[in-house]
matplotlib code that plots the C-alpha trace (Angstrom):
import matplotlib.pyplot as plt

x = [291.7, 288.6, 289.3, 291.7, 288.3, 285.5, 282.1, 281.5, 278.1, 277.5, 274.6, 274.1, 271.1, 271.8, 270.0, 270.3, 267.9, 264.4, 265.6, 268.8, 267.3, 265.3, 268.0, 269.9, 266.4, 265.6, 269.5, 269.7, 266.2, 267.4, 264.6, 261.1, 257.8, 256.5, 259.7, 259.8, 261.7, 258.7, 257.3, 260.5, 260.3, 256.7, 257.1, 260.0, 258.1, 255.0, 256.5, 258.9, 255.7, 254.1, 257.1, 257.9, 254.6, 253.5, 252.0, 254.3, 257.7, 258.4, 261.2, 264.0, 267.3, 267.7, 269.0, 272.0, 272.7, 274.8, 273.4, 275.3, 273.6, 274.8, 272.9, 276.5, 278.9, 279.3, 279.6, 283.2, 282.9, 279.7, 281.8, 285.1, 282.8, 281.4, 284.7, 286.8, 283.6, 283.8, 287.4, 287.2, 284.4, 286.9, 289.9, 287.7, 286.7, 289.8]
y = [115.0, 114.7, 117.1, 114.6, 112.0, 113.1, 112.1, 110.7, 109.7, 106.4, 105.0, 101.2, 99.9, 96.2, 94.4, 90.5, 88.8, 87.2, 83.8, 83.9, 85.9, 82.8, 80.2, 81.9, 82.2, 78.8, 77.8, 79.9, 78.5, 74.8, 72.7, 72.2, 71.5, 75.0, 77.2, 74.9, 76.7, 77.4, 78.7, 81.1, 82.9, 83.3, 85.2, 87.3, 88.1, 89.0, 91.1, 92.9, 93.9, 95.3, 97.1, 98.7, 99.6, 100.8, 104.4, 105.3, 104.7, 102.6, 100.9, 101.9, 103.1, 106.4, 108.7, 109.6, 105.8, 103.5, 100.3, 97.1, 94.0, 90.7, 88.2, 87.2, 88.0, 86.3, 87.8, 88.5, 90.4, 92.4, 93.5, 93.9, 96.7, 97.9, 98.8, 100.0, 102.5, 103.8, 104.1, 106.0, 108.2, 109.2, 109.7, 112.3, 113.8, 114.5]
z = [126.8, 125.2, 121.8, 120.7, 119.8, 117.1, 117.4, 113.7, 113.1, 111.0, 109.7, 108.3, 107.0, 107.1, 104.8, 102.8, 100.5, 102.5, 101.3, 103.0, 106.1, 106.4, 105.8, 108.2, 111.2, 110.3, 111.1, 114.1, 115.8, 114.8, 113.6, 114.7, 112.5, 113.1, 111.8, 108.9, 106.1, 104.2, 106.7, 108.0, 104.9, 103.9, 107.8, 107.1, 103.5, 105.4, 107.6, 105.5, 103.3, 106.8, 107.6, 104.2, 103.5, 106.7, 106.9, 110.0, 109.7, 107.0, 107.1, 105.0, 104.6, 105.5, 102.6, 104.5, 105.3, 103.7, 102.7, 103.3, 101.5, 103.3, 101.3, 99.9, 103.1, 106.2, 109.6, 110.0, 105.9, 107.4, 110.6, 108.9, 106.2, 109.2, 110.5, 107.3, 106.9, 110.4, 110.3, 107.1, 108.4, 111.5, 109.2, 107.2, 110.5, 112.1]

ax = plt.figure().add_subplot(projection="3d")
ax.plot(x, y, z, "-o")
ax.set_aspect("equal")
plt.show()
């Protein structure tokens, strides 16, 4: 019985501060002399320059998207956001 489920589209742009995107690369990839912290984040800046500024595609959010800043949350506060706006999307949809 497929009409009782609603296709709801969501979209998350998923963003945190470059500091603590490289805190948590640096933790993630353990240490080693070339991802020294320094260096983790003067990448993650680099390349968020070349991705926002980027004549094709830049990245960002998408107007209809919502944005969910992680610099302060952990994983399990990211995923449980993640699921109260998807379950409030689907409530609005039925």
């Amino acid at each position: 019985m497929l009409d009782a489920f609603a296709i709801v589209e969501v979209k998350i742009f998923l963003d945190a501060a470059p500091e603590v995107r490289g805190q948590r690369r640096y933790q993630q990839n353990g240490p080693s002399e070339a991802s020294a912290p320094e260096s983790v984040l003067r990448e993650i800046r680099e390349r968020d320059l070349r991705d926002r500024t980027r004549a094709q595609s830049p990245l960002r959010a998408a107007p209809d998207a919502v944005v969910i800043d992680s610099t302060h949350l952990t994983l399990d506060e990211v995923v449980a956001r993640m699921e109260a706006l998807i379950t409030e999307r689907m409530a609005v949809a039925r």
